[in-house]
Structure formats: C-alpha cells, structure tokens
C-alpha positions in Angstrom: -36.6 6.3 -8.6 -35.1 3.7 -6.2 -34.7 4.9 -2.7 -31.8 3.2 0.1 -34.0 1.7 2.8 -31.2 0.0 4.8 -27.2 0.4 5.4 -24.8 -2.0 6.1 -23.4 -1.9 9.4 -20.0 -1.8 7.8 -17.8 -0.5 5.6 -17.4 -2.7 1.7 -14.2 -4.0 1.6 -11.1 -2.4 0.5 -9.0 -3.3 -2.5 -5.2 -3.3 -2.2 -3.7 0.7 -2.6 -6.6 2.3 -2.6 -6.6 5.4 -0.3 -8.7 5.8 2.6 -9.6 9.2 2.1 -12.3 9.4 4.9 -9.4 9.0 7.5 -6.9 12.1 6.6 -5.2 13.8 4.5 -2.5 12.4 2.2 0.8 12.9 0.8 1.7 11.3 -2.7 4.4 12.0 -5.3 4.9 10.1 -8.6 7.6 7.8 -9.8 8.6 6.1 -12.2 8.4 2.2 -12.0 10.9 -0.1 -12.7 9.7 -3.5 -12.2 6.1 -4.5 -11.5 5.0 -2.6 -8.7 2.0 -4.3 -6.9 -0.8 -1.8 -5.4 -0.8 -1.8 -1.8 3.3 -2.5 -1.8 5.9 -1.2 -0.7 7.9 0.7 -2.5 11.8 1.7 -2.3 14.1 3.7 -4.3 15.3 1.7 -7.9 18.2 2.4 -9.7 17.9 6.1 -10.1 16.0 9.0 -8.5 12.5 9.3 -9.1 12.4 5.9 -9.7 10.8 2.5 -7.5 11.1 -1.4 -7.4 9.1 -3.2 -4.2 10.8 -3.8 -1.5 11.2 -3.3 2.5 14.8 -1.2 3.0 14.2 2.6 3.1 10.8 2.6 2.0 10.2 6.1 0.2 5.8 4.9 0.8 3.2 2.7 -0.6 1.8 2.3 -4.2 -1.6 3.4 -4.5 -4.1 3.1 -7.7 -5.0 6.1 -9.7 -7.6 6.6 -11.9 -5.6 5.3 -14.9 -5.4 2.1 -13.3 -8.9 1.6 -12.1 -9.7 2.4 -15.7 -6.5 0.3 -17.7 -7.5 -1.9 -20.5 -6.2 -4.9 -18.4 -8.3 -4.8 -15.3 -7.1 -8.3 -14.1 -3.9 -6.8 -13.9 -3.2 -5.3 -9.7 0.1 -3.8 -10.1 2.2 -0.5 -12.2 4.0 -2.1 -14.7 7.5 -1.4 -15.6 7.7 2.5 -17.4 4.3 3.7 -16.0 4.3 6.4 -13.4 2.8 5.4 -10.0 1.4 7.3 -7.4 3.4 6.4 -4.3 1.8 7.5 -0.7 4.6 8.8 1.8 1.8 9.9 4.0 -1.7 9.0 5.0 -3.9 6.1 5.2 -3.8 3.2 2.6 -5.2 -0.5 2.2 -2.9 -3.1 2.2 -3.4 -6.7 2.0 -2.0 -9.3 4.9 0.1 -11.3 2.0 0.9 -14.1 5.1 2.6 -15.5 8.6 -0.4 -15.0 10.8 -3.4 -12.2 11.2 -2.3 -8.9 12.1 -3.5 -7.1 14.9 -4.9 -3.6 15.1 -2.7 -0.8 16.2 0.3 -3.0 15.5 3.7 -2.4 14.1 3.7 -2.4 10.1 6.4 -5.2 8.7 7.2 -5.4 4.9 8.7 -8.5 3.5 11.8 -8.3 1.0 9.1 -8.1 -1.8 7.6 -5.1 0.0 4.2 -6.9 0.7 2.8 -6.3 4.4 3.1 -9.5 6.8 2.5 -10.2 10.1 5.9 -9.6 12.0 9.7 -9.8 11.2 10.2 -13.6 10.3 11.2 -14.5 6.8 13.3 -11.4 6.2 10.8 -8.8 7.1 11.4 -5.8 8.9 9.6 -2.9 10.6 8.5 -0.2 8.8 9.5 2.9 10.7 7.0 5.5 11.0 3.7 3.3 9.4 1.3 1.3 12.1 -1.7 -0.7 11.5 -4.9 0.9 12.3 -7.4 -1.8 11.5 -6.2 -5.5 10.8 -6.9 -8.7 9.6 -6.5 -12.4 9.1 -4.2 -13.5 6.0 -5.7 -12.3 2.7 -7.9 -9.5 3.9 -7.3 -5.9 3.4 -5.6 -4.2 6.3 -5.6 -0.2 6.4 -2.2 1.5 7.3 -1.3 4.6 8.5 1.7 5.8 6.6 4.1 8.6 7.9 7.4 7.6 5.9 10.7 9.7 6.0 11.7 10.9 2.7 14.9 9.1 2.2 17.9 10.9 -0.1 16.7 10.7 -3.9 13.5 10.4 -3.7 
C-alpha cells in the first residue's frame, strides 16, 4: 500500500462554486433556474419566487455545485441549466473566479458585473455586493474565495 511522504505547501486549486467547507459553516436554499446559471455566479431573483437568473441587483447568494453536477453526464458543461434546481449560497464561504478588470486583492470589497460574475471593482456596470468580502484573491482567471453574508431580499 502506497504511503504520502510529502505535502504540498498549499492548498489545490479551487473550481468555480465549490464551497469551502473548511472555513465555516454555510447557508444554502434551492431554486429553480431560469437561464444558465454559471457556478461561482451571482445569482438574483428571476421572474417568480423561488426562482434565479445571474446578475448583480439584490443578489439572493452565489450558485454552488452539488453532487448532481460534479456527476452530470455533460462534465464540460460549468453552469445550472434552465429548469434544474441549484443550490444557491446566502451564507458562507465559496470560490469564485476573477472573470476580469484587474487582480483582486484580499480582504477587498466583492463587486458583481451585470452578468453576476465577480470583477475587480465598480467599472463596467458593476456594483458592490453588500454583505460579501474577499478573503483570499487573485489575478484575472484564478479562483478567488468569498465570504458570503447576503440579506434575504422579499421572494426569495
């Protein structure tokens, strides 16, 4: 049997949604989606209650993956598609990828473009998410764990 002789001095790298379970305790409900709903997005209110579409005005939290979508039959595919039920986080700690603008520093303020994915400050239509702050950061591209603490808005 093969024994572990040596560690790495980090931690792998993230994928986009999932939880970081080692840092808390979390908070998720379940929605319906109505339009692709990339993990690691944003996700606000759609049309009806219970219901979510990305974007950055009243966030209700962040899509995460479940086991159904680590395990779909299309793998390539990083998103809920429309009529599947998502986990959405509303509080706790979640990897999110820096989708552009500049890197993002650590401890900073959490914006969300109008597509709900996280960028680097309030240019291009993005705005501050309230109650969410960056614990760790990163360059554009890499994974960048949030801290999510989102107010439950009406409807949701």
């Amino acid at each position: 049997m093969p024994v572990q002789t040596s560690y790495t001095k980090r931690m792998k790298p993230a994928v986009a949604g999932l939880i970081g379970w080692d840092f808390g305790t979390a908070d998720l409900t379940s929605v319906l989606v109505e339009t692709a709903l990339p993990f690691g997005n944003f996700a606000v209110q759609g049309s009806k209650a219970r219901t979510a579409v990305p974007g950055n005005t009243n966030v209700i939290g962040v899509a995460t993956r479940s086991l159904l979508s680590v395990y779909a039959i299309n793998n390539a595919v990083d998103a809920h598609g429309p009529t599947e039920m998502a986990p959405i986080m509303r509080e706790g700690y979640v990897w999110s990828p820096n989708a552009g603008g500049a890197a993002i520093p650590d401890g900073g303020v959490v914006y969300a473009n109008a597509t709900g994915q996280l960028v680097n400050s309030a240019a291009s239509g993005a705005v501050a998410v309230p109650g969410c702050r960056v614990e760790i950061g990163g360059a554009v591209g890499a994974m960048c764990l949030l801290r999510i603490q989102t107010a439950i808005p009406a409807g949701a």
